[in-house]
C-alpha positions in Angstrom: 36.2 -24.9 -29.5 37.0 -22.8 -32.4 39.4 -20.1 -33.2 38.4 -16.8 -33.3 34.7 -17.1 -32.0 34.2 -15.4 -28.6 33.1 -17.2 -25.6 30.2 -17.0 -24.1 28.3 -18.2 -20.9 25.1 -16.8 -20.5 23.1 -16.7 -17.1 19.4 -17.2 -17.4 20.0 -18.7 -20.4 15.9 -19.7 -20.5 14.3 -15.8 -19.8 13.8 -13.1 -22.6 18.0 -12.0 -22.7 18.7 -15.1 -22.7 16.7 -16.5 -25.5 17.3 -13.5 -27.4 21.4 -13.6 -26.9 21.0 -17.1 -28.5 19.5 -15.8 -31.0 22.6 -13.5 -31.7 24.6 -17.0 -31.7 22.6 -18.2 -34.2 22.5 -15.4 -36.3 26.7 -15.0 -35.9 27.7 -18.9 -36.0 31.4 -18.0 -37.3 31.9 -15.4 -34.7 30.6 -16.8 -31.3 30.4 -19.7 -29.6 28.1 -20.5 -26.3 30.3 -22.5 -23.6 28.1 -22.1 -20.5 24.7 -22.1 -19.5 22.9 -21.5 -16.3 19.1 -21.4 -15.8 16.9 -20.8 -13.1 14.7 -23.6 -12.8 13.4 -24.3 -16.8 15.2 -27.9 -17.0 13.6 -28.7 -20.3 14.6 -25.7 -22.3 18.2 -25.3 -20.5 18.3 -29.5 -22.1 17.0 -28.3 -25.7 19.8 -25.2 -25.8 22.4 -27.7 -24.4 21.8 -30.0 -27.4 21.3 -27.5 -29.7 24.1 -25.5 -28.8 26.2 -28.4 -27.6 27.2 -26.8 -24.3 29.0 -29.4 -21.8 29.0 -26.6 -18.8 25.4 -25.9 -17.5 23.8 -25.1 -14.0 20.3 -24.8 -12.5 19.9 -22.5 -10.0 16.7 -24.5 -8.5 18.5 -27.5 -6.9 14.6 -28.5 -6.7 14.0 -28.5 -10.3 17.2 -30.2 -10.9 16.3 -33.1 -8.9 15.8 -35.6 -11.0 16.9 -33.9 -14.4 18.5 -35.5 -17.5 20.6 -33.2 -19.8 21.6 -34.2 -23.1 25.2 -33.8 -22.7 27.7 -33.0 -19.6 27.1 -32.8 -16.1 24.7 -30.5 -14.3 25.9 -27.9 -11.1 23.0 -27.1 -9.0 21.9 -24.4 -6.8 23.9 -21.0 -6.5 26.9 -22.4 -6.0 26.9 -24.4 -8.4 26.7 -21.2 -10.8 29.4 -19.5 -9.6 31.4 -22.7 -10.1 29.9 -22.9 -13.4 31.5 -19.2 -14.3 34.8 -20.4 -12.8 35.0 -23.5 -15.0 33.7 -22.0 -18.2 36.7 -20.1 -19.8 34.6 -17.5 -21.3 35.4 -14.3 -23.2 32.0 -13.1 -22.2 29.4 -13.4 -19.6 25.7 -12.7 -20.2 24.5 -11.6 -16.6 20.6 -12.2 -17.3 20.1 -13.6 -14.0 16.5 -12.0 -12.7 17.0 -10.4 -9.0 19.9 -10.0 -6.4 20.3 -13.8 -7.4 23.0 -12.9 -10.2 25.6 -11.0 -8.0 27.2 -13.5 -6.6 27.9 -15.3 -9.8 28.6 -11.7 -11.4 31.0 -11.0 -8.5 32.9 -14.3 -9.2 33.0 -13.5 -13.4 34.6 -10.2 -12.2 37.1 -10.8 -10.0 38.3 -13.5 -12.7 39.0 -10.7 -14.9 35.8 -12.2 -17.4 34.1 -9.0 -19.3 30.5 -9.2 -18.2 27.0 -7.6 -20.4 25.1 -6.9 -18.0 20.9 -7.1 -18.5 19.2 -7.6 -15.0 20.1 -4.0 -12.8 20.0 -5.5 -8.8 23.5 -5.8 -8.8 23.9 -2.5 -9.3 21.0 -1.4 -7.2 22.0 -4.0 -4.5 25.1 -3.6 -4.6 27.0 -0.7 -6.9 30.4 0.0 -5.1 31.1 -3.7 -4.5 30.5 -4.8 -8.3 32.3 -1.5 -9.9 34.9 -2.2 -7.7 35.5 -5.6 -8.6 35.8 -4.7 -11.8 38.8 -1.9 -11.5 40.3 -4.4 -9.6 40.1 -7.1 -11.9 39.9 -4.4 -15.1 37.2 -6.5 -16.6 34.9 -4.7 -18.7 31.0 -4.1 -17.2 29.1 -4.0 -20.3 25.4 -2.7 -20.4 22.8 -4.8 -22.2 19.8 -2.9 -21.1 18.5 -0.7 -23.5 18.5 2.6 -22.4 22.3 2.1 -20.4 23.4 0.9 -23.7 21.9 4.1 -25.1 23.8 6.3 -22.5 27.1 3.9 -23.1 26.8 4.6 -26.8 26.0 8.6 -26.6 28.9 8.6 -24.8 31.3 6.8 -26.2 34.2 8.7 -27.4 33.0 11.7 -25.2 34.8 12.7 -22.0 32.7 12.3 -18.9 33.3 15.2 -17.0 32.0 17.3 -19.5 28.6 15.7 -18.9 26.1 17.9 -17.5 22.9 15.9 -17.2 21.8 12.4 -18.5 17.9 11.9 -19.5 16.5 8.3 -19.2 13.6 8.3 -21.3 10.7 5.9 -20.1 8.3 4.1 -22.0 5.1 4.8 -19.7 4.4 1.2 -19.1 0.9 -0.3 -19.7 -0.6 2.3 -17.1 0.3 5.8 -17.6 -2.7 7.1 -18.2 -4.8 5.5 -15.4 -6.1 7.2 -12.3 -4.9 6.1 -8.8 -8.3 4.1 -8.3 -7.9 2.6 -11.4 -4.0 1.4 -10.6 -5.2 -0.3 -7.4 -7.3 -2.3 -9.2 -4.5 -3.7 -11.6 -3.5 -7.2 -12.0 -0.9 -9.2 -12.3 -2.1 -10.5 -15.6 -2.9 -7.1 -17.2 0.3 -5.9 -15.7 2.2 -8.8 -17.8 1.0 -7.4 -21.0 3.6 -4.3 -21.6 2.8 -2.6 -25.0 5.9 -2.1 -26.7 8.7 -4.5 -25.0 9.4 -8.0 -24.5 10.4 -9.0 -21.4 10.6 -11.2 -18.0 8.2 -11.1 -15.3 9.6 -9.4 -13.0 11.6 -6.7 -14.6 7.7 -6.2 -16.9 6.0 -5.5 -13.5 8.9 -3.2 -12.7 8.2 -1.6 -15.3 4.5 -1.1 -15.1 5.1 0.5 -11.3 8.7 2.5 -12.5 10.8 0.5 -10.2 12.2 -0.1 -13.5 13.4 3.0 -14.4 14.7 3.9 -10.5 16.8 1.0 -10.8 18.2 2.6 -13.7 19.4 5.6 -11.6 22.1 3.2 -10.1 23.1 1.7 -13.3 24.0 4.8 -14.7 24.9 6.3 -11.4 27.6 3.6 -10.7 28.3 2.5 -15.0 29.3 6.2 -15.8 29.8 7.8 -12.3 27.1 10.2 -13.1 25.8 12.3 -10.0 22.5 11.3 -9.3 21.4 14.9 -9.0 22.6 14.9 -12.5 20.1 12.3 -13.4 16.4 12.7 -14.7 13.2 10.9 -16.6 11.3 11.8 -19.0 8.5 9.7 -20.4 8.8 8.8 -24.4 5.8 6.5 -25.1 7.2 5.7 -28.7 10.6 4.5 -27.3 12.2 5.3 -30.2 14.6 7.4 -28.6 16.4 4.9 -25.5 17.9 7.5 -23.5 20.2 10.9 -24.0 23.3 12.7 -22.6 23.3 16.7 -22.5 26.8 18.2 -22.2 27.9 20.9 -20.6 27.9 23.1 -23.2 24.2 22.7 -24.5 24.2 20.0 -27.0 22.7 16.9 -26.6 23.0 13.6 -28.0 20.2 10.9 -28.4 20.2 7.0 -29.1 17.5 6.4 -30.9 16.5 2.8 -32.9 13.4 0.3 -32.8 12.2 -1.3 -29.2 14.4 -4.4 -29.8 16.5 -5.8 -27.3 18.4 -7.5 -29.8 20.1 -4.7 -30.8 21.7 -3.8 -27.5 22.5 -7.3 -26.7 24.4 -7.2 -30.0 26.3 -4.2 -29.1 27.3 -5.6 -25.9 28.9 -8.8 -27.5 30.6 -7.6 -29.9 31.6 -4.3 -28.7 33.7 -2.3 -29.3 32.8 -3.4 -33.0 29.8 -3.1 -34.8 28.4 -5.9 -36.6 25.8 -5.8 -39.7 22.6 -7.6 -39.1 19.3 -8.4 -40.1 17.4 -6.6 -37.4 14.6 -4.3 -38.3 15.5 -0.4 -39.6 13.8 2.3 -38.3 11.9 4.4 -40.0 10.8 8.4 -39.0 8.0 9.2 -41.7 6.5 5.9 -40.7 6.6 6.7 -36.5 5.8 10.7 -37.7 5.7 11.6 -34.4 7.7 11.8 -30.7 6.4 12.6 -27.6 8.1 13.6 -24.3 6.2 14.4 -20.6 7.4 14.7 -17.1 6.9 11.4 -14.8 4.3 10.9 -12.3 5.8 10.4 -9.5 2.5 10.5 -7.3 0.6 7.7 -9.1 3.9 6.1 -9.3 5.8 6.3 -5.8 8.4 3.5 -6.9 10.7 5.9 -9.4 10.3 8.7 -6.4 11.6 6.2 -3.9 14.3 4.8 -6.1 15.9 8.6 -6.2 15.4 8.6 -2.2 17.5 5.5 -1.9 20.4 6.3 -4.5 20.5 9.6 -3.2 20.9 8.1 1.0 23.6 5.6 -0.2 24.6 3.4 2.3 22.4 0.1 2.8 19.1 1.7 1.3 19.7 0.8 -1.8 19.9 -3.1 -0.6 16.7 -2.6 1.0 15.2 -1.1 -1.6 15.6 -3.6 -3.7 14.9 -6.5 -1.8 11.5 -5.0 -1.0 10.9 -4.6 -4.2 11.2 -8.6 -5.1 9.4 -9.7 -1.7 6.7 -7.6 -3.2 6.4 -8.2 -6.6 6.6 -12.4 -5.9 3.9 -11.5 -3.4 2.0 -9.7 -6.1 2.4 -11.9 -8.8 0.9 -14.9 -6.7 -2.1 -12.6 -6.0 -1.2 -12.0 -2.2 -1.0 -8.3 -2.4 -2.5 -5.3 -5.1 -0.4 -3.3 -7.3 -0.2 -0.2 -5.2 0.8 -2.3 -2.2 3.9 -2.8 -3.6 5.2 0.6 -3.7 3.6 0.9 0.2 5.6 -2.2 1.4 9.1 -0.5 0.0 8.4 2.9 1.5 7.6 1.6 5.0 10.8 -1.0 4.7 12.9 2.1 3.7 11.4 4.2 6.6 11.8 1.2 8.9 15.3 0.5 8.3 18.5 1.2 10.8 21.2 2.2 7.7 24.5 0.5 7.6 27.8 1.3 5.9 28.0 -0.9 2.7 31.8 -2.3 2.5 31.5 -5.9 1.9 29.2 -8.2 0.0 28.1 -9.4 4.1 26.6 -5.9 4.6 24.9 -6.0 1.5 23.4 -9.7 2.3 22.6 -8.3 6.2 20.4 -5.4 4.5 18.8 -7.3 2.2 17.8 -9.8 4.5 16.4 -7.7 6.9 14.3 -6.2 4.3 13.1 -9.9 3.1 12.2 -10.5 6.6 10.6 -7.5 7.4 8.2 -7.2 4.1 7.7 -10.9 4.3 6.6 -10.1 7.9 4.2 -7.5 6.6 2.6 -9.3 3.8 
């Protein structure tokens, strides 16, 4: 280990964050170094970035895909246990929660009541779960960093600013791959169409989010619960350029923008290195070239998952658990061509009209809701 490079141990090390946060290694050798990684089930890449990274500490997640597996250096911890334990053991500065799905709370959980700073990428913690992780973090007084691109925006409009003089927050939303389709046209979508999203790289499951604007209601809670903004305080607004990641209006009319090219990169940067920033090599943006921006009101007809998002972050309780575990049932049923598009908004709405609320208090409540929504989607399907 050497002195003065921050620590890092990045979960999901093998998705899009992941591979683009190793990038950022690579790009800042003198400044960070990588001392734990955690993949889902990817074996053979999670061995490559162990070698090339020479990272002792690593976990798979699928204790199915680790059967059997030969890493270049170290010992391997398998299933979810075994990467919470892996959080525990690492000694990081920094952890990279990239984790697709209610899958990375636990281990998030566990990097926050250690007092361990986390960046934050994949949003069903806070979806799943809001209270419990924000609380664990003023307990602890671990930083919660955002990594996704438009929190990061809001992070970064605000910084310096004081929050209760924020009057509204705008989350600007790229359109997805659909926006201008008709409602017979969506219900014909697939799942490999839906993987091809115009303008940003990402993982399966948060690109179909995306292309239904689950995506974006998922980003209520984030900023709900990151900046303790009032979710009546919170809108859309569709920017098809995403140029502009997301703005902050104060209370006494003027509003500040984020604005920078569709590159993860440069929010995953932030994130690490923050409160500094660091020079890079990343690509500059340039307004003659883009010429011009665009801005329209969401659809929340054609797309029902951003109006039931608000529904659930505005009823609290265990709604928000359900919400999002009906969201994952569907989209794995989706993606292995069980169910169509549109189906996957219907399955959420019926498990959110279905569903006996609880009070949320414990990490147990949260699991209860979310598998009763599992079940009863499943069930459906």
């Amino acid at each position: 280990m050497t002195e003065g490079r921050k620590r890092l141990a990045i979960l999901g090390s093998t998705g899009s964050i992941g591979e683009q946060t190793l990038e950022m290694v690579r790009a800042h050798p003198d400044r960070l170094e990588v001392v734990a990684l955690a993949a889902g089930g990817n074996a053979r890449r999670l061995a490559e970035q162990a070698r090339e990274f020479e990272v002792d500490l690593l976990a798979l997640a699928d204790e199915t895909a680790a059967t059997g597996a030969s890493m270049p250096r170290g010992s391997l911890l398998t299933g979810a246990e075994g990467v919470c334990d892996l959080v525990r053991d690492s000694g990081a500065d920094l952890v990279i929660g990239a984790i697709s799905g209610v899958a990375g709370l636990r281990p998030l959980l566990v990097a926050l009541e250690a007092g361990i700073d986390c960046a934050l990428a994949n949003k069903e913690p806070l979806v799943a779960a809001g209270p419990i992780v924000t609380d664990a973090a003023r307990q602890s007084g671990a930083q919660l960093l955002p990594i996704d691109s438009e929190i990061s925006a809001i992070f970064q409009c605000l910084r310096g600013e004081r929050a209760s003089e924020v009057e509204r927050v705008l989350l600007t939303a790229s359109g997805g791959p659909f926006s201008r389709l008709s409602a017979e046209e969506l219900a014909e979508v697939t799942a490999e169409r839906a993987l091809d999203h115009p303008t940003w790289k990402m993982g399966r499951k948060v690109t179909i989010d995306s292309a239904t604007r689950a995506n974006k209601g998922f980003e209520v809670f984030e900023v709900h619960w990151m900046f303790g903004v009032d979710v009546r305080h919170i809108e859309v607004v569709v920017h098809h350029q995403s140029i502009i990641h997301s703005l902050v209006q104060f209370h006494d009319g003027a509003v500040m923008a984020q604005m920078g090219p569709p590159d993860m990169r440069m929010p995953i940067q932030f994130a690490i290195f923050y409160p500094d920033r660091v020079a890079n090599e990343l690509p500059r943006m340039s307004l003659p070239e883009i010429g011009q921006l665009t801005f329209a009101e969401p659809d929340m007809q054609r797309f029902p998952c951003l109006r039931l998002a608000f529904a659930a972050a505005r009823a609290g309780r265990s709604y928000p658990s359900v919400l999002n575990a009906a969201d994952e049932v569907a989209v794995e049923a989706f993606l292995n061509g069980r169910i169509g598009f549109m189906q996957i908004p219907e399955l959420i709405e019926r498990a959110l009209e279905e569903h006996q609320a609880i009070d949320v208090d414990s990490l147990g409540d949260v699991e209860e809701a979310d598998a009763w929504a599992r079940r009863y989607v499943s069930g459906l399907i």
